[in-house]
N, C-alpha and C positions, 0 to 999 in steps of 0.2 A: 164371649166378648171378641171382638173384632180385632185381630193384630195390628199395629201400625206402620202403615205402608211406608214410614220412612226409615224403620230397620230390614227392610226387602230391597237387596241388593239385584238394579231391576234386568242390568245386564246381564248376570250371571241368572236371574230366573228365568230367563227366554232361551241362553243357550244350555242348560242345565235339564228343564225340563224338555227338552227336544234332544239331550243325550239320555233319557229315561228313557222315551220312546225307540230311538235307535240304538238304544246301543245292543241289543240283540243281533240287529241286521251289519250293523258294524264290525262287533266281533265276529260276525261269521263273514262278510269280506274279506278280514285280516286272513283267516282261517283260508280260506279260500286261495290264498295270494300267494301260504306260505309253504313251506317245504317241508313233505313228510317222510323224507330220507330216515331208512334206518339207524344213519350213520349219527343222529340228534343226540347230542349228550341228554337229555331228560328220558330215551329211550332205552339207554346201555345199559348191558346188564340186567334187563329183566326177563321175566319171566314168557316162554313165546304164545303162552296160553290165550285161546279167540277171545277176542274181546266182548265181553255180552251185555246185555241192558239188565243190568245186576240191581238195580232200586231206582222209585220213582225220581225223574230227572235227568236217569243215567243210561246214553244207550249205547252202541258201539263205537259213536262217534262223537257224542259231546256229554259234557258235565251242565246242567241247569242249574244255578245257583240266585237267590233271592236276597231283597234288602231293602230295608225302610229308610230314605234317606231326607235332611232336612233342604229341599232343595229351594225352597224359598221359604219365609218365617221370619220370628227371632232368631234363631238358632241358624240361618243359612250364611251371614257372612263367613266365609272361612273354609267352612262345613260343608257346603256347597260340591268343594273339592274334591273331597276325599272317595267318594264310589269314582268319580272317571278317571282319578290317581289309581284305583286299584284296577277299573277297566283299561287302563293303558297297562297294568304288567300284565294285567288277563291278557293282553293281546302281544307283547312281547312273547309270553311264556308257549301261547299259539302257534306264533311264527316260526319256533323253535322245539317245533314237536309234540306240542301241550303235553297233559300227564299221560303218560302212555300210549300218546298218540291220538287222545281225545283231546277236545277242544273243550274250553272252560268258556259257558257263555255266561254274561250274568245279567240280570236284570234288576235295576233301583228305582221303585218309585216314589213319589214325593208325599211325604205326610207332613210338610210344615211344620216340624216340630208339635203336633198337635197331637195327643193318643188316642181322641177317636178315630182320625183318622188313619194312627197306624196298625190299628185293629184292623181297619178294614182291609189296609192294602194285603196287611200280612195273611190275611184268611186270602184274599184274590190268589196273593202267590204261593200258598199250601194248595188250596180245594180245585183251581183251576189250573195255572200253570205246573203244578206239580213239581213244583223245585226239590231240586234234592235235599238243599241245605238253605238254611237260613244264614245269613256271613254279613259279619261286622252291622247289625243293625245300629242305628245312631240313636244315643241318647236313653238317660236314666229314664225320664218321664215318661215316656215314648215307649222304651222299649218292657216298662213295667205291662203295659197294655198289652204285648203280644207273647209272653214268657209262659203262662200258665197255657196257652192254646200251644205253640209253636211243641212244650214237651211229653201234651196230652195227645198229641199227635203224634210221634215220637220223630219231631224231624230235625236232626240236627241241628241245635243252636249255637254257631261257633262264633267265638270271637269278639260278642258285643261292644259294639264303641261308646263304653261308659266304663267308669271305674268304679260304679256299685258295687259294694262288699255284698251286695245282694246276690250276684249271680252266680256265687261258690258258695250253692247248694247241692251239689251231690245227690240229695237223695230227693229233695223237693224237686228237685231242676235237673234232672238227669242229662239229659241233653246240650243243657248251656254252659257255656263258657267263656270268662272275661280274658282278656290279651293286653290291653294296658293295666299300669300297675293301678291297685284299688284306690278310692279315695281315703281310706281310713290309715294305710302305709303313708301314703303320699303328704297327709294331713302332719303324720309324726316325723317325717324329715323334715318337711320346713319347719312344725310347730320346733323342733330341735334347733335350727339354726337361729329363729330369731331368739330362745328362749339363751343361748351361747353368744351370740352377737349384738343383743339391745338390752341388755341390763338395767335393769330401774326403767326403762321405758313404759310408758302408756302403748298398752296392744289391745287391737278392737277388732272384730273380725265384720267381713259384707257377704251373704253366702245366697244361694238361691234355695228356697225354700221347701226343697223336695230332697230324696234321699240321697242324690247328690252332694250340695251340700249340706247334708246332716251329717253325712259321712266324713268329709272333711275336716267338720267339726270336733268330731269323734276324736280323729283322731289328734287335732291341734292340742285338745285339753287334755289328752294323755300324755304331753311333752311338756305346754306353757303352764307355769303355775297361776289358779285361779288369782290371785292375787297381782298379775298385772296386765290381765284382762278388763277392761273398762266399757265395752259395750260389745251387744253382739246385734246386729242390724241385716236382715233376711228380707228379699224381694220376691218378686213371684215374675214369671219372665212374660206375661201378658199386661203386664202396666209399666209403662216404661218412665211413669213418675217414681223417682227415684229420690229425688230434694228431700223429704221429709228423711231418707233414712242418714243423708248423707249430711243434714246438718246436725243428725244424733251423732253421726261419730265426730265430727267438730265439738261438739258441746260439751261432750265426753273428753277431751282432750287426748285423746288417740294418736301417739307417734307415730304408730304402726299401723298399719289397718291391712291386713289378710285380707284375700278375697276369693273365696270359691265359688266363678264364675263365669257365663259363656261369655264368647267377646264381643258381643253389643253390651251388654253391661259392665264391663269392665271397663272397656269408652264410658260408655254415661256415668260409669263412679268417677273415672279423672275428669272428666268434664264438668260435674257439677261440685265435685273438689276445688276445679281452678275458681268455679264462679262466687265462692267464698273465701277465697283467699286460703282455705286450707292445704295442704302441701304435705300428707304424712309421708311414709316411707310407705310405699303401698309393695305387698307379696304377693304374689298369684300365680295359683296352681295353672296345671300346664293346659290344661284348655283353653284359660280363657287368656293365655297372655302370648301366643305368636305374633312375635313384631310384626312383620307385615302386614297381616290381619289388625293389628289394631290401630296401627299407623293410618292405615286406610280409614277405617271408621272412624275415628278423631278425626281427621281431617273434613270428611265426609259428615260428620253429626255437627262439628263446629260452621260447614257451610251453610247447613239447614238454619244455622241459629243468625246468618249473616257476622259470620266472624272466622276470618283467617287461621287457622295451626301451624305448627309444622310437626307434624305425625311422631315422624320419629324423634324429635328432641324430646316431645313428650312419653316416650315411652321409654328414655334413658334411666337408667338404673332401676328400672324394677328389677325384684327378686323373683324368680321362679324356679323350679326345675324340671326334669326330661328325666323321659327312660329310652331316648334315642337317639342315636348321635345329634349334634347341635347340626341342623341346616346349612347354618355358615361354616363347616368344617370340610372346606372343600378337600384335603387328602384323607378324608377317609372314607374306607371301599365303600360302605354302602351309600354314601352322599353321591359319588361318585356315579356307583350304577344305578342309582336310582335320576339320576342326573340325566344320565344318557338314554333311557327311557323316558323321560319324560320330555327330549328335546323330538324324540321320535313320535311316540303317538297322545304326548298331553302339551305340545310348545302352546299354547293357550292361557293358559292358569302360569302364576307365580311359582316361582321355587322356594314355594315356602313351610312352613310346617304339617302343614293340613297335607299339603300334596304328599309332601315325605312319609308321613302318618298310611295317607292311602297303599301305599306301594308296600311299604313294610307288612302290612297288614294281610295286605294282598300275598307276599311271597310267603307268611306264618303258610297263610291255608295253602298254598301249595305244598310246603312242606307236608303237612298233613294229609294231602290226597295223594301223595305218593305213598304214605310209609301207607293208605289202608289201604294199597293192594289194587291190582288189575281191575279187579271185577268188585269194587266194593259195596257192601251196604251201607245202610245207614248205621248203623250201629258200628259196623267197623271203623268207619272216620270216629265217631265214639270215643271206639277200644285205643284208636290209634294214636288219639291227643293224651287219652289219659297216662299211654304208657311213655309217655314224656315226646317234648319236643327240643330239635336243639334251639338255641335263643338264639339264631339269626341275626337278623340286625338291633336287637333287645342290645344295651348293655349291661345285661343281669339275666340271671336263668329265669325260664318262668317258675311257677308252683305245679305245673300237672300232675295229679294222680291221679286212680281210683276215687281217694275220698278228698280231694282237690280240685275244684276248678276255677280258683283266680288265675289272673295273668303273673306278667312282667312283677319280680318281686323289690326290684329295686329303683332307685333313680341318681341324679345328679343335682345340687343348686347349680342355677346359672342366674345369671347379671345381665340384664339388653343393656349392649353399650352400642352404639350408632346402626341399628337397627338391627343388631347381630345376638342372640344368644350367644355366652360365652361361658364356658363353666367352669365353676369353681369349688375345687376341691374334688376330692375320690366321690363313686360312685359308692351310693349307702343300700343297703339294704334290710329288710326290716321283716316281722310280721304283723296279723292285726290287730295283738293281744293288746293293753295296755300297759303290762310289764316286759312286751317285750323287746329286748336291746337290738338297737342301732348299729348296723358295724360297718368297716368297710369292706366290700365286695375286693376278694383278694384273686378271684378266678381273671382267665384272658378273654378278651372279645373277641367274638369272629369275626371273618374276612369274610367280604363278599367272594363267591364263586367266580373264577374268571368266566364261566356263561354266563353266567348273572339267573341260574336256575337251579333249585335245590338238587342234590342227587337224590335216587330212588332209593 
């Protein structure tokens, strides 16, 4: 079936896919431009051993690195951002000595949100370009399609941007590993919050139909008791008729309605909510609900319809939460450095969640390609995630082990009040047992590095 060309945000696909194309030759500019002084803090300190072409991808002078991204689609408002967010710290961390003096190039091509088509990019960037790693690919659906090829090859699968409880597999999935926190945790903090905060409520969940949210699912019903649950209403992200499910949760009389969703459907649930006069309390997990991103598409889908919004009044008091500092929390370090990076090589794009997402994401794998060492293989980037990572700009450890590889273990509720995530209450952390207990995260957060580069 044919996507619909009026959730293809058409700006961003023109300048998007032509940073797909450049951004190889781009970051090797940077590279080119910047200064390989001994003196680089990303340098100190290590080891003065030659630097060699120690695994495919990797040669004395650069890191290869790959990624499926949704650069136009359903899936592209927002989403869009996030590989040139993490190619602008790629190119910061460049200018500043890369990892041990190699240069981290990366390359993202576009699958639309679609899985045939991320099969295919993903074999181009295994068989042909010979990446070394696979980093941060986008999305549950998507990234289902490339996981059994990416670990039958054995190429490092770091960091997938999904919260699939799928990809801490260990033993099926050697190779993969998630970095946001999973959807089945994530499911049990808010399912907690509203299960403590709407009492006697009518609660109805909207989820997308894949293990996404199945997963979020999971975990809602391990917190809300079946009993004030009242409807549960699942889309599929290629039909963007949405009315029939949005007048079941009206019908249903739904206070509450959950929504585990990307953010063109989270627009089109408030949107075809307003058109019924319905008005729940609507929650939504952290993908599909960054204010700016939604603000834009309300505004943007209510123009298509011949009818005026204003973005962000409608996106006032939803419920969400994060496992990263709040965007709008301008003193804090990593809002800050990722701030300052982004005024340098991403002034383009918003300063908004997705971008912050990229960058964060971006400096995890840096972390990581320091701790596996000068000359690393593939397997040592591996060795080197599993034998833990610090939680950087995370506000909660991750889980890495040996027999662990989800992300980020915890998060935060927050409230959009005038277009601003705000958070409320401690930082919770969980696992993704069904008994198992909620607590608060009693550990410190880190500071950004005054380089704004992990040490070695």
């Amino acid at each position: 079936m044919k996507r619909p060309q009026h959730l293809i945000n058409r700006a961003r696909r023109r300048r998007w896919q032509a940073a797909a194309i450049v951004s190889v030759a781009a970051l090797a500019a940077a590279s080119c431009s910047s200064s390989s002084s001994s003196s680089s803090a990303s340098g100190s300190g290590s080891s003065s051993a030659a630097l060699t072409a120690s695994a495919p991808g990797i040669t004395p002078t650069q890191i290869l690195i790959g990624s499926h991204q949704p650069l136009t689609g359903p899936a592209a408002p927002g989403y869009d951002e996030i590989a040139p967010a993490s190619a602008a710290y790629f190119a910061y961390v460049n200018a500043h000595g890369g990892v041990y003096g190699r240069k981290i190039v990366y390359k993202f091509l576009n699958d639309a949100y679609d899985p045939t088509t991320t099969a295919s990019v993903v074999r181009q960037l295994v068989l042909q370009d010979n990446v070394y790693a696979l980093f941060d690919g986008l999305g549950t659906p998507t990234h289902l399609a490339a996981v059994q090829f990416l670990n039958s090859e054995k190429v490092p699968d770091v960091f997938v941007a999904s919260g699939c409880e799928c990809w801490n597999a260990p033993t099926s999935y050697p190779e993969t590993f998630g970095w946001q926190i999973d959807y089945v945790r994530e499911g049990k903090i808010l399912g907690q919050y509203v299960k403590q905060h709407f009492v006697g409520k009518k609660v109805a969940y909207f989820y997308q139909d894949d293990e996404f949210g199945q997963d979020g699912v999971k975990g809602l019903d391990d917190e809300i008791p079946a009993s004030m649950v009242v409807s549960k209403q699942s889309y599929v992200d290629t039909n963007v008729n949405i009315a029939p499910q949005v007048a079941a949760l009206r019908a249903s009389g739904a206070q509450v309605v959950i929504s585990f969703s990307i953010p063109a459907f989270t627009a089109l649930l408030k949107l075809n909510s307003l058109k019924l006069g319905f008005s729940p309390q609507l929650v939504v997990s952290n993908v599909g609900s960054d204010p700016i991103t939604l603000s834009g598409l309300l505004e943007s889908f209510a123009k298509q319809g011949g009818a005026t919004v204003n973005g962000n009044a409608l996106t006032n008091g939803i419920i969400t939460d994060d496992y990263l500092p709040s965007a709008g929390d301008t003193s804090n370090s990593w809002i800050a450095l990722f701030t300052k990076v982004h005024n340098q090589y991403d002034a383009k794009v918003p300063l908004d969640g997705n971008m912050f997402y990229g960058m964060a994401v971006a400096y995890s794998f840096v972390q990581a390609m320091f701790k596996a060492g000068r000359n690393p293989t593939r397997a040592d980037l591996v060795s080197a995630i599993e034998g833990g990572l610090p939680q950087g700009p995370m506000i909660s450890p991750f889980a890495y082990s040996s027999s662990d590889h989800a992300g980020a273990t915890g998060a935060f509720i927050g409230i959009i009040k005038n277009g601003v995530e705000v958070q409320e209450g401690p930082v919770l952390t969980t696992d993704t047992s069904a008994s198992g207990a909620i607590t608060t995260y009693t550990g410190t957060e880190q500071q950004a590095p005054a380089s704004g580069i992990p040490s070695p």
